[in-house]
N, CA, C and O atoms as a Tinker XYZ file with bonds, in Angstrom:
   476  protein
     1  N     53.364000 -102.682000   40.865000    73     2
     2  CA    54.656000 -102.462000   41.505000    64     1     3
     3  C     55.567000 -103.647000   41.207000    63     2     4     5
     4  O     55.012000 -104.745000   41.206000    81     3
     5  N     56.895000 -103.605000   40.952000    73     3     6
     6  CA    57.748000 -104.341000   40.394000    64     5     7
     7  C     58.889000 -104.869000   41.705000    63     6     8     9
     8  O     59.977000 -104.309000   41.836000    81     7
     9  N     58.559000 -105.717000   42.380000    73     7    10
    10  CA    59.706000 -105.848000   43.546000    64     9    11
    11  C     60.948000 -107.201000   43.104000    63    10    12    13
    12  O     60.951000 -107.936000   42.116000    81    11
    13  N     61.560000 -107.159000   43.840000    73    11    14
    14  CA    62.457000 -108.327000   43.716000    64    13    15
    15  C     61.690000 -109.599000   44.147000    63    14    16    17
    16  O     62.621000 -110.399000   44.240000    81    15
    17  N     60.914000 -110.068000   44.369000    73    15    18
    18  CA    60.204000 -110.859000   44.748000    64    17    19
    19  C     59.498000 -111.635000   44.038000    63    18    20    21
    20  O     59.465000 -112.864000   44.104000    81    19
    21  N     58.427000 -110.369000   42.760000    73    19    22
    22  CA    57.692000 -110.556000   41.965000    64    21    23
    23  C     58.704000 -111.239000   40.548000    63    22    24    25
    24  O     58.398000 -112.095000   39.718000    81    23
    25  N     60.023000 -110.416000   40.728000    73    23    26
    26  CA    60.528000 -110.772000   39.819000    64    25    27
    27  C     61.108000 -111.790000   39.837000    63    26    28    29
    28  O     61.620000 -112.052000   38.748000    81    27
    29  N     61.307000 -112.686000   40.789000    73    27    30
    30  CA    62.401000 -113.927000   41.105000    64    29    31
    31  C     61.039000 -115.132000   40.707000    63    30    32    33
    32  O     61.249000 -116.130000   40.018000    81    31
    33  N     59.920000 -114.847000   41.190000    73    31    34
    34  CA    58.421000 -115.229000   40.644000    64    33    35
    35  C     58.346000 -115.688000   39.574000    63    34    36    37
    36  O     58.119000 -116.862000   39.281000    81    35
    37  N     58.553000 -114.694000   38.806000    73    35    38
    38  CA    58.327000 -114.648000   37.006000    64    37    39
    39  C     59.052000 -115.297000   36.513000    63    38    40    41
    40  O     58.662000 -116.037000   35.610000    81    39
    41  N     60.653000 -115.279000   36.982000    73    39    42
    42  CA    61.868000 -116.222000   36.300000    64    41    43
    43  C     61.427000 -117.398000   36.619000    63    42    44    45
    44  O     61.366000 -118.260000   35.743000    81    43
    45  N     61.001000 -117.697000   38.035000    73    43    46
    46  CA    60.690000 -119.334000   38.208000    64    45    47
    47  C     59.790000 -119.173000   37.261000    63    46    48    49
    48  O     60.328000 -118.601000   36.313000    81    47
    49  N     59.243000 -119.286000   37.161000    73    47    50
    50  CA    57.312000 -119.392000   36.033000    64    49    51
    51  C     57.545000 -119.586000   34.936000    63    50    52    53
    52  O     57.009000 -120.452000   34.245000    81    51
    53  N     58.988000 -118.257000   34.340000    73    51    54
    54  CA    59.512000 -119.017000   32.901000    64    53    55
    55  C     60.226000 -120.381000   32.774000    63    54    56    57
    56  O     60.139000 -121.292000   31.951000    81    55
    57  N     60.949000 -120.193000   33.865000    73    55    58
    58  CA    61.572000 -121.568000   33.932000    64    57    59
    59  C     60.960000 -122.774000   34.047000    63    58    60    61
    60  O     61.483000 -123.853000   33.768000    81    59
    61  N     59.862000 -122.605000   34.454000    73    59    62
    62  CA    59.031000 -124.125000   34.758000    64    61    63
    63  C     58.050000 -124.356000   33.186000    63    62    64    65
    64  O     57.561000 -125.394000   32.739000    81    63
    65  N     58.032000 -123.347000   32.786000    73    63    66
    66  CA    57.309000 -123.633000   31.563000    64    65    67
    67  C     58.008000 -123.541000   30.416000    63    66    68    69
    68  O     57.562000 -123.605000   29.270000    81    67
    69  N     59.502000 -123.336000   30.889000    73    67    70
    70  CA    60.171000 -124.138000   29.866000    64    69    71
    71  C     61.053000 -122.876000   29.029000    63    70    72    73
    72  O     62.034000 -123.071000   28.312000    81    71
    73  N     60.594000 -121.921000   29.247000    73    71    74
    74  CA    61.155000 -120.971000   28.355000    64    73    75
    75  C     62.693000 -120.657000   28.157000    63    74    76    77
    76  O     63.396000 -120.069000   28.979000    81    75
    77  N     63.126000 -121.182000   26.842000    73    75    78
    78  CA    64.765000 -121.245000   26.724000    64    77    79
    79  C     65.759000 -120.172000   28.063000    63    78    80    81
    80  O     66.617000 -120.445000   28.902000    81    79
    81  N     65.060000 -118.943000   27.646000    73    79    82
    82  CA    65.594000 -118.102000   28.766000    64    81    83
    83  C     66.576000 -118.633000   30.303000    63    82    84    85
    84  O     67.643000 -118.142000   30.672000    81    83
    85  N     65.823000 -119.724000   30.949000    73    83    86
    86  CA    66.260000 -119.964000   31.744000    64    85    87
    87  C     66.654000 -121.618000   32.139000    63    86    88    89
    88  O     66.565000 -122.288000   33.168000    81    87
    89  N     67.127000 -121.875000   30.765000    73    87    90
    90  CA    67.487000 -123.181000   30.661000    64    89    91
    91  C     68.962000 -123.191000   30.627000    63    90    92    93
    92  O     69.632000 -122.238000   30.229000    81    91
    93  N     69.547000 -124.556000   31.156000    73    91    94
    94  CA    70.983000 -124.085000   30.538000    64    93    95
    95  C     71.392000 -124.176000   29.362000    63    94    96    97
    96  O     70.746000 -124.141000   28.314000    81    95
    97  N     72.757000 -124.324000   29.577000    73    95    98
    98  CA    73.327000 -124.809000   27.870000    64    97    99
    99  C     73.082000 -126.153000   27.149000    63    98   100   101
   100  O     72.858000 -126.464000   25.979000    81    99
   101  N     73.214000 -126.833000   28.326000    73    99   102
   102  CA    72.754000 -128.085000   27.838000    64   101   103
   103  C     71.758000 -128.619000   27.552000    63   102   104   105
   104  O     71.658000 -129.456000   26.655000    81   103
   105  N     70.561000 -128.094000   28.503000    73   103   106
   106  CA    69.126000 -128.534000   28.149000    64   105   107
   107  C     68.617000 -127.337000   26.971000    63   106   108   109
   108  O     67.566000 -127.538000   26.363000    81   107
   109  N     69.285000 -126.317000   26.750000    73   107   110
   110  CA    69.098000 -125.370000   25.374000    64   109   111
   111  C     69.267000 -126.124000   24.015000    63   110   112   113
   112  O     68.607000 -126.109000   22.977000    81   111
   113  N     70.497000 -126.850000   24.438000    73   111   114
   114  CA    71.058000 -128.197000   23.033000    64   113   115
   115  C     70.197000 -129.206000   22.690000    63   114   116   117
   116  O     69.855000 -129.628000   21.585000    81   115
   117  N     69.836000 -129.597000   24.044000    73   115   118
   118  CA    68.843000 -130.571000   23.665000    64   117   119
   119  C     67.400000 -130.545000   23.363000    63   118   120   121
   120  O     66.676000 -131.420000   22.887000    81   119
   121  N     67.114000 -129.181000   23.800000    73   119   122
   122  CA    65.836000 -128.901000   23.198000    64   121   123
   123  C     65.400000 -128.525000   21.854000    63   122   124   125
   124  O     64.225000 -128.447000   21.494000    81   123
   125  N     66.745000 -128.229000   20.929000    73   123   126
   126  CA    67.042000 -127.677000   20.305000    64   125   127
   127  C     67.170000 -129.402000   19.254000    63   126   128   129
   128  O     66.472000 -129.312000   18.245000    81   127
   129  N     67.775000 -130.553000   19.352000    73   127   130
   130  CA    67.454000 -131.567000   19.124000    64   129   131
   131  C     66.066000 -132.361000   18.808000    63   130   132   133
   132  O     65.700000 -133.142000   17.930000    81   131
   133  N     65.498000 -131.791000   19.921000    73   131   134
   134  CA    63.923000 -132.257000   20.618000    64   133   135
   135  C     63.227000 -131.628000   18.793000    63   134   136   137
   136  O     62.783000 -132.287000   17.852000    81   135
   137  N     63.414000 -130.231000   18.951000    73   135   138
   138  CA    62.870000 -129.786000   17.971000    64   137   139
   139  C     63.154000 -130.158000   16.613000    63   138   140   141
   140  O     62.357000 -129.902000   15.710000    81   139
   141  N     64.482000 -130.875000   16.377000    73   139   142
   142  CA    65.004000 -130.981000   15.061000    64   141   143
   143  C     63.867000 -132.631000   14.773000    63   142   144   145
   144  O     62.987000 -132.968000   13.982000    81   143
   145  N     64.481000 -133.150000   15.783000    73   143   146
   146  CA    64.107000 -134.457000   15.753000    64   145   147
   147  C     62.309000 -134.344000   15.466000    63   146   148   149
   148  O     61.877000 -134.886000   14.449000    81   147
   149  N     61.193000 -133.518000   16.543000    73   147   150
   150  CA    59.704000 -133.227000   16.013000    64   149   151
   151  C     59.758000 -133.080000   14.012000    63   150   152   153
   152  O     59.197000 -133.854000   13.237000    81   151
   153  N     60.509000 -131.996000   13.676000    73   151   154
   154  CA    60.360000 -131.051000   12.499000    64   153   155
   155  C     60.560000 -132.490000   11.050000    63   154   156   157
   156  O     60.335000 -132.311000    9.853000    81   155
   157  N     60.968000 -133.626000   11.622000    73   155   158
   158  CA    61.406000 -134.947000   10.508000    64   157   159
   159  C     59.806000 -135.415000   10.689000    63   158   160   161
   160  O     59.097000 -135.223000   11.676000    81   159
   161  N     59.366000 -136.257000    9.117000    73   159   162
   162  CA    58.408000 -136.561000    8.712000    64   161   163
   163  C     58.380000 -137.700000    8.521000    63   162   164   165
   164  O     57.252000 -138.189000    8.451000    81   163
   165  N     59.513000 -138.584000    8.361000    73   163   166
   166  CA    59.937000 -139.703000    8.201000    64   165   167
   167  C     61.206000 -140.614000    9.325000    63   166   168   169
   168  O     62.270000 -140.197000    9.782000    81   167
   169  N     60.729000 -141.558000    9.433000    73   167   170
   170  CA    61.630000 -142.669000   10.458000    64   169   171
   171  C     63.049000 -142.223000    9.872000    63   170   172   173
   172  O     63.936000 -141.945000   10.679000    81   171
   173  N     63.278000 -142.150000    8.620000    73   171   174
   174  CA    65.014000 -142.538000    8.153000    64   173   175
   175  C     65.283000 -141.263000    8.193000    63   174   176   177
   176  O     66.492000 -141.038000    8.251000    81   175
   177  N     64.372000 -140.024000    8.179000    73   175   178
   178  CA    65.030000 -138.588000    8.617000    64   177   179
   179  C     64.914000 -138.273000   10.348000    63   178   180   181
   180  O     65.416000 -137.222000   10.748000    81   179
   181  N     64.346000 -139.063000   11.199000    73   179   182
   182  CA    64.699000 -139.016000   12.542000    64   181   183
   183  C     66.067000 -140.162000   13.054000    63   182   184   185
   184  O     66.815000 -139.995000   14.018000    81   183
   185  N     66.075000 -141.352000   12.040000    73   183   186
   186  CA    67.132000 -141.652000   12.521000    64   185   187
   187  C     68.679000 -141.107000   11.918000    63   186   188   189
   188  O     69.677000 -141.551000   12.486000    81   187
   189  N     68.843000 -140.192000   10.823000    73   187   190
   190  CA    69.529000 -139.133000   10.690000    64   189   191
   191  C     70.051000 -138.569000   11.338000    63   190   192   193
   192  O     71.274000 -138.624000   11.464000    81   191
   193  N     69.028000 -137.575000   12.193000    73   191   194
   194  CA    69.402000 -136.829000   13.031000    64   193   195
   195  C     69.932000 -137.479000   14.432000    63   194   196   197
   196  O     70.639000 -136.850000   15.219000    81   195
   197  N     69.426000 -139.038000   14.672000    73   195   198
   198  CA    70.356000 -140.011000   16.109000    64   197   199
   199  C     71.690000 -140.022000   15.586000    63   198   200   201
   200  O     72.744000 -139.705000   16.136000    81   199
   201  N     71.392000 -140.571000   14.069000    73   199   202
   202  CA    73.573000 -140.915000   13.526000    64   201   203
   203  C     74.346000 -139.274000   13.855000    63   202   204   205
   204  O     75.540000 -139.283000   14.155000    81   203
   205  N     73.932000 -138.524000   13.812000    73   203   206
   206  CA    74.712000 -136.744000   13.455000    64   205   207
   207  C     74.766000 -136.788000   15.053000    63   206   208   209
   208  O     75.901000 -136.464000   15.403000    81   207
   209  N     74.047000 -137.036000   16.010000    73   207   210
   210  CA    74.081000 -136.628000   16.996000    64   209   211
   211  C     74.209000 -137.324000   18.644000    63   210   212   213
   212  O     73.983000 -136.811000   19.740000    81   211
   213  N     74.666000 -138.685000   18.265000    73   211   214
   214  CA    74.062000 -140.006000   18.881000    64   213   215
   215  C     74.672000 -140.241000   20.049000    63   214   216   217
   216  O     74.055000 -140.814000   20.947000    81   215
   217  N     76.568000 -139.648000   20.287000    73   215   218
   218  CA    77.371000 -139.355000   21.089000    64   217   219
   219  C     76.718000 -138.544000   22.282000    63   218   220   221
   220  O     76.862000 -138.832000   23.469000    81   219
   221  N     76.089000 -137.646000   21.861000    73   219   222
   222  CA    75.603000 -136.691000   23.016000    64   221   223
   223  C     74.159000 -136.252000   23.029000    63   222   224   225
   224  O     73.878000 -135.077000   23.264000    81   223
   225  N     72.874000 -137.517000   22.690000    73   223   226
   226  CA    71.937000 -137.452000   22.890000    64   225   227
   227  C     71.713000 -137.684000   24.420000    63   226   228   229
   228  O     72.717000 -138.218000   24.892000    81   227
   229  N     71.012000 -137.528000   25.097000    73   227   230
   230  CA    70.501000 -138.025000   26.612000    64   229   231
   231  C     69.222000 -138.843000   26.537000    63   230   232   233
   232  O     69.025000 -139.355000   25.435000    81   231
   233  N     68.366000 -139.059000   27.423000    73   231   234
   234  CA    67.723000 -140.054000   27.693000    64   233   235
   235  C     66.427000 -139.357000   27.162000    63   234   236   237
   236  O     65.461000 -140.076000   26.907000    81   235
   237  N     66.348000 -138.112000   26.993000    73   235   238
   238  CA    64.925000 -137.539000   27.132000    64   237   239
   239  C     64.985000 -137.173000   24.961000    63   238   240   241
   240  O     63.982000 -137.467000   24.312000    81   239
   241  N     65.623000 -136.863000   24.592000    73   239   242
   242  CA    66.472000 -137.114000   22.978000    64   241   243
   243  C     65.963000 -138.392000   22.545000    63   242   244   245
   244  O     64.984000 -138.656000   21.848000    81   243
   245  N     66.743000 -139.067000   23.047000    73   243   246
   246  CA    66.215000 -140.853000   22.647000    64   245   247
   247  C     64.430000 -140.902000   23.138000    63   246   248   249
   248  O     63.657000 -141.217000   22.233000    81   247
   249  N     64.055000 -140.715000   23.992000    73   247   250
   250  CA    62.687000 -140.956000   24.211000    64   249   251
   251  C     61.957000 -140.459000   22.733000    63   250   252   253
   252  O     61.275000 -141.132000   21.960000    81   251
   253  N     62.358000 -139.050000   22.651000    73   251   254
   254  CA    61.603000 -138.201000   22.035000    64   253   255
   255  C     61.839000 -139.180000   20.739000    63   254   256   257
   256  O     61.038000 -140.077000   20.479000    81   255
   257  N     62.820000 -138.969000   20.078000    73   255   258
   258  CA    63.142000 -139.989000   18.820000    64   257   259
   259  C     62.335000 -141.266000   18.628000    63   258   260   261
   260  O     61.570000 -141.522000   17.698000    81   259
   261  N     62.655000 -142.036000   19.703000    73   259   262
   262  CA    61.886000 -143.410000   19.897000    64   261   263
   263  C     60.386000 -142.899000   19.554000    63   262   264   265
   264  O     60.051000 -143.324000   18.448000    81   263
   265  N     59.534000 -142.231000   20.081000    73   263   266
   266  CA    58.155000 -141.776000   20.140000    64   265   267
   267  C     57.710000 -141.604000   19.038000    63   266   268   269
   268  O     56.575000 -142.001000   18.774000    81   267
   269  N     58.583000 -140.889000   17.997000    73   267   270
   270  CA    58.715000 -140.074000   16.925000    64   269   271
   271  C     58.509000 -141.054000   16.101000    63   270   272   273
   272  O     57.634000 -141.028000   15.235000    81   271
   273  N     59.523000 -142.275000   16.354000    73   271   274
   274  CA    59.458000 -143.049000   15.300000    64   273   275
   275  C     58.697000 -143.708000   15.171000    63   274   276   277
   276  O     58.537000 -144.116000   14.020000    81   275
   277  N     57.769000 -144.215000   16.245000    73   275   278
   278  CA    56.584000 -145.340000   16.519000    64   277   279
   279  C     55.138000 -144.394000   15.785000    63   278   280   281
   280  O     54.020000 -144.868000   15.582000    81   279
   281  N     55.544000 -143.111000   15.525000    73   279   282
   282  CA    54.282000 -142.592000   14.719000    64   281   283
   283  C     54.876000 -142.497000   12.864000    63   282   284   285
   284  O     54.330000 -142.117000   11.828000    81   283
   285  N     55.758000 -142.861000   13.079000    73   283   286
   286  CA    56.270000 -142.541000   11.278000    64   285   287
   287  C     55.658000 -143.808000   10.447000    63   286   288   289
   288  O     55.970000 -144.981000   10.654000    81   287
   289  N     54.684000 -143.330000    9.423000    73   287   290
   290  CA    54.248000 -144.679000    8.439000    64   289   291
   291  C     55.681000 -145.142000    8.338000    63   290   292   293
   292  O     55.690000 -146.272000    8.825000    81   291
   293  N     56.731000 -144.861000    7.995000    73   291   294
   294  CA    57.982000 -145.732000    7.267000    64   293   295
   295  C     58.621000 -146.776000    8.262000    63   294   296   297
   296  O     59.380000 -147.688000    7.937000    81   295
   297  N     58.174000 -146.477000    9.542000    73   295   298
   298  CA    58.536000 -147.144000   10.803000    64   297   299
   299  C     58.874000 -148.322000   10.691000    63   298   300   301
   300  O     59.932000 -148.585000   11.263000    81   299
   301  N     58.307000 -149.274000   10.091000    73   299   302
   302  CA    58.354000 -151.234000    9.847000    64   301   303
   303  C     59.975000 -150.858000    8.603000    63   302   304   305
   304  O     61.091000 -151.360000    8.730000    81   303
   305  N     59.654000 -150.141000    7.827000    73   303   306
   306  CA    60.797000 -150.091000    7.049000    64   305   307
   307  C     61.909000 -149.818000    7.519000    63   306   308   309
   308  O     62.827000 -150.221000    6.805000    81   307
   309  N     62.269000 -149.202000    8.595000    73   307   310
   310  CA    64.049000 -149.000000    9.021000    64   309   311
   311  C     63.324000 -149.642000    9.946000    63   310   312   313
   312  O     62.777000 -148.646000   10.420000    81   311
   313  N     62.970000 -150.381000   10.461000    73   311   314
   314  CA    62.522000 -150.752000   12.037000    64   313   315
   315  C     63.677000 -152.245000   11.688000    63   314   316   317
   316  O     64.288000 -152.775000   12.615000    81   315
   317  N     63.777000 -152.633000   10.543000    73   315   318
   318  CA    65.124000 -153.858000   10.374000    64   317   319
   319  C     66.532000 -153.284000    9.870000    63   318   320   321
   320  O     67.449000 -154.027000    9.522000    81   319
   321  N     66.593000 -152.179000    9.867000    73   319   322
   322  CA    68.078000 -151.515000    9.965000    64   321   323
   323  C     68.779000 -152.224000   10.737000    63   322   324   325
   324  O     68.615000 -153.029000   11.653000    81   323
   325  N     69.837000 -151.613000   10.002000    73   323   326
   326  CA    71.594000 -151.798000   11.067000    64   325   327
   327  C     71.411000 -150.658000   11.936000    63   326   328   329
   328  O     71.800000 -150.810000   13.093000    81   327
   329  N     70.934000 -149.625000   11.641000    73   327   330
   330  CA    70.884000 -148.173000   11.658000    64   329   331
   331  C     69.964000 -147.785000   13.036000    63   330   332   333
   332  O     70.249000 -146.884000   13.825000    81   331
   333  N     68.799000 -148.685000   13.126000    73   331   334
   334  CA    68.029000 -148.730000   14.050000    64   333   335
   335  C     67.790000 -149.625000   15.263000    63   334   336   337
   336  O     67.115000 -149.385000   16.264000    81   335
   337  N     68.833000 -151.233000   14.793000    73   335   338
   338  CA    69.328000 -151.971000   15.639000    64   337   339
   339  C     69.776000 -151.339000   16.869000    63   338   340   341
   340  O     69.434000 -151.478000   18.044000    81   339
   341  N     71.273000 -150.062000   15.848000    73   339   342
   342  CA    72.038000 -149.548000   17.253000    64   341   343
   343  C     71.460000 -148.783000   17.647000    63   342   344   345
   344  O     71.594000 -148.676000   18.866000    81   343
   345  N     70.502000 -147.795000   17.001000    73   343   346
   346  CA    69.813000 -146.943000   17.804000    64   345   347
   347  C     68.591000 -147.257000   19.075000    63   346   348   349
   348  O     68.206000 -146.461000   19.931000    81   347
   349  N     68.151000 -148.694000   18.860000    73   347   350
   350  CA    67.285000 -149.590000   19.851000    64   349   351
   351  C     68.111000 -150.075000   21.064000    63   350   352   353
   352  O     67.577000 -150.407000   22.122000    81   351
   353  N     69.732000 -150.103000   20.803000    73   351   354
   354  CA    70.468000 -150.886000   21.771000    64   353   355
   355  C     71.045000 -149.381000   22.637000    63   354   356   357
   356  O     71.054000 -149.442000   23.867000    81   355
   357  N     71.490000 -148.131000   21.988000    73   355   358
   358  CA    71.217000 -147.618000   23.090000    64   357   359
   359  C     70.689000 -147.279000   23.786000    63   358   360   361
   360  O     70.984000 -147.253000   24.981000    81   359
   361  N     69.161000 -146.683000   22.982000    73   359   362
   362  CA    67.909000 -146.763000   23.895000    64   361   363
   363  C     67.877000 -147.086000   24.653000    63   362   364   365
   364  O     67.503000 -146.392000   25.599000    81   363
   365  N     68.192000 -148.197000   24.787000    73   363   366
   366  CA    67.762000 -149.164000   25.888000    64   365   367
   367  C     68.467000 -148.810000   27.134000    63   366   368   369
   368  O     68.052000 -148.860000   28.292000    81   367
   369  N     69.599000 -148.447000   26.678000    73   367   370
   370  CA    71.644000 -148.942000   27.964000    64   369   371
   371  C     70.633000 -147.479000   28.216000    63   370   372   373
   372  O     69.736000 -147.717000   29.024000    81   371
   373  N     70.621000 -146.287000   27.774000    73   371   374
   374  CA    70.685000 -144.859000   28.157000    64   373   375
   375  C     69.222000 -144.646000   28.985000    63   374   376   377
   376  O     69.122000 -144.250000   30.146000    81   375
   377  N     68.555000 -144.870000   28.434000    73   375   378
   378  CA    67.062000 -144.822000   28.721000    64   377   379
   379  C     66.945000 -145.431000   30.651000    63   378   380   381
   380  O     66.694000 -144.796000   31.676000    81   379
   381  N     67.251000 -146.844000   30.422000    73   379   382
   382  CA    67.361000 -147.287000   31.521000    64   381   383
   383  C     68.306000 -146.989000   32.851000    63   382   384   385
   384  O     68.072000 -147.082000   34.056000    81   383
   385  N     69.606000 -146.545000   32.014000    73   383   386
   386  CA    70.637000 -146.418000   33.228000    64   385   387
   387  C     69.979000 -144.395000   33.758000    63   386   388   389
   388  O     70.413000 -143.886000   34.791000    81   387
   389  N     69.168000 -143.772000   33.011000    73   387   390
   390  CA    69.684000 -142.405000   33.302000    64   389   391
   391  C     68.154000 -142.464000   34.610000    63   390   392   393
   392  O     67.808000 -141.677000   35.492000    81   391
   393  N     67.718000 -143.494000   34.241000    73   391   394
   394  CA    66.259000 -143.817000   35.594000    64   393   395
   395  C     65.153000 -142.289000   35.720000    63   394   396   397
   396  O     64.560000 -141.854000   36.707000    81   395
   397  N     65.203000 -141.733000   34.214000    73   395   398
   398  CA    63.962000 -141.331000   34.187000    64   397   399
   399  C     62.611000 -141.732000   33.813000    63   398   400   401
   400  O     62.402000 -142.067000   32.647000    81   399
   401  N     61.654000 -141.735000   34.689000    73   399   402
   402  CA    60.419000 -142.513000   34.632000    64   401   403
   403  C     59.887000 -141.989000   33.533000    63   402   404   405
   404  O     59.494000 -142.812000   32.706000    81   403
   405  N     59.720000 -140.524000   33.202000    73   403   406
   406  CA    59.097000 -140.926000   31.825000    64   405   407
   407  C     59.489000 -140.874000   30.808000    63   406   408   409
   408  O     58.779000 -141.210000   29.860000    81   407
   409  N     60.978000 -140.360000   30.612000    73   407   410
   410  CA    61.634000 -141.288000   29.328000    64   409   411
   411  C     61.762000 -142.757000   29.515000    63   410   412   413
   412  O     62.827000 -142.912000   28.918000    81   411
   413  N     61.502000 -143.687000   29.834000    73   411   414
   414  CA    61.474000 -145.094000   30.264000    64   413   415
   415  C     60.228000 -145.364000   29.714000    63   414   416   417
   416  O     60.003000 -146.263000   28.903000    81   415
   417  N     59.179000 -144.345000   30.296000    73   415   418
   418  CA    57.549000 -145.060000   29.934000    64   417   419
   419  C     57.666000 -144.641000   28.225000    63   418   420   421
   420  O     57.309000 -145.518000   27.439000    81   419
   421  N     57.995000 -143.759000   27.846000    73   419   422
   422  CA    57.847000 -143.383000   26.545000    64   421   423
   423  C     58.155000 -144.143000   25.595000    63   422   424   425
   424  O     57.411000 -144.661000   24.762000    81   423
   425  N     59.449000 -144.229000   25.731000    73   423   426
   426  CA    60.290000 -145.259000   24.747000    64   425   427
   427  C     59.594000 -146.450000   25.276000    63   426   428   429
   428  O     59.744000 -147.140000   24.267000    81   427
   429  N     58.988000 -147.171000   26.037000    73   427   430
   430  CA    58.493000 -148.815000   26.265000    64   429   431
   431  C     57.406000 -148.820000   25.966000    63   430   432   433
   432  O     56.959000 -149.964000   25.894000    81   431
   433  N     56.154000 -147.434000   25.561000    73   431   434
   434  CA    55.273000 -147.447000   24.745000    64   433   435
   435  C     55.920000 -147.012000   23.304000    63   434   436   437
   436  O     54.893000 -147.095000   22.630000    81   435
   437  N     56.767000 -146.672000   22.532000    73   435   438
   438  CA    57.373000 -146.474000   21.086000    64   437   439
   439  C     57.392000 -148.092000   21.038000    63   438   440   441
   440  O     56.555000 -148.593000   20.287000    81   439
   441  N     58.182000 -148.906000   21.697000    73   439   442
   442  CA    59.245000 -149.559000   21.819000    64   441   443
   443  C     57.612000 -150.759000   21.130000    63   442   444   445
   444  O     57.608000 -151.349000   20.049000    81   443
   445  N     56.385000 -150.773000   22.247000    73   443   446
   446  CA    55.384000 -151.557000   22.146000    64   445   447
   447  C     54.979000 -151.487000   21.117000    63   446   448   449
   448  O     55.009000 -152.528000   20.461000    81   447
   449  N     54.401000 -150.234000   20.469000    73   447   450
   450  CA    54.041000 -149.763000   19.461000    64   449   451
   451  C     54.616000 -150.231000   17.832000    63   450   452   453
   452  O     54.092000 -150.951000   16.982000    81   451
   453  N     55.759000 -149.567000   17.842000    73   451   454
   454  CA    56.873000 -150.485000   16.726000    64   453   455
   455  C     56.407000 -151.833000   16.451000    63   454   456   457
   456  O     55.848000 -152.222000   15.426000    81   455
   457  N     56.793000 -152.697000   17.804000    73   455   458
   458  CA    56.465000 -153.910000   17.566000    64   457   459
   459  C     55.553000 -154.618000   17.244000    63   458   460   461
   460  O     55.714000 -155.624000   16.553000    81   459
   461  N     54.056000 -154.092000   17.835000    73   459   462
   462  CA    53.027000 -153.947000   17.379000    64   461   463
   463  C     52.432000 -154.215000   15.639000    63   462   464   465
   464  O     51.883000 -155.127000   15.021000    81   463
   465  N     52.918000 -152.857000   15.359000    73   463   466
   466  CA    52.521000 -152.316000   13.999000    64   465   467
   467  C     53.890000 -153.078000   12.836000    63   466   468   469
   468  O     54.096000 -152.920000   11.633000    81   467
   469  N     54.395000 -153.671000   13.588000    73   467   470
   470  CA    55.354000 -154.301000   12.541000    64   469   471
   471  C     54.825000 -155.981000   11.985000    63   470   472   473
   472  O     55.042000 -156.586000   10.935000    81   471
   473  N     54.066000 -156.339000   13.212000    73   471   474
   474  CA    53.317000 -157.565000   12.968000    64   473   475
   475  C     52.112000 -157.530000   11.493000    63   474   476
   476  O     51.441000 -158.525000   11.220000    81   475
């Protein structure tokens, strides 16, 4: 049996697991980022996609990126950019001011990591 109940159910359920369906526009954009940014194989093709898009990334964008990049072999190589300088300095301003805990933990394990593997 199909009630209004069951069905208000199901929308939450998609919604919590994420399913575009019931996302908005904005978190549709940015997931949509999330994915561009996964689909790069290389540090200088994720920081690509920060320069094209860098105005209206959010905190959870930058995490993802940051993360992304701390697994790219090429990582030590743009890790002394101009390119990745600014992309480390907003990190930082956005990451911190938007006070999500785990875009914060993410990027400060990328952030460890990088530094790490650059030694």
């Amino acid at each position: 049996e199909h009630t209004l109940e069951s069905s208000s159910a199901s929308a939450l359920g998609r919604r919590l697991r994420g399913h575009a369906r019931g996302l908005s526009a904005e978190e549709k954009i940015n997931r949509g980022w999330n994915t561009e940014i996964a689909n790069r194989t290389t540090a200088l093709g994720i920081l690509r996609v920060y320069e094209r898009h860098r105005l209206e990334f959010g905190a959870t964008n930058i995490a993802t990126a940051m993360s992304r990049l701390a697994k790219c072999a090429d990582s030590a190589d743009v890790a002394r950019s101009s390119t990745f300088a600014d992309f480390a300095t907003h990190a930082g301003q956005l990451v911190i001011s938007s006070g999500g805990v785990r875009s914060l933990s993410n990027t400060f394990w990328a952030s460890a990591k990088l530094w790490h593997d650059d030694d």
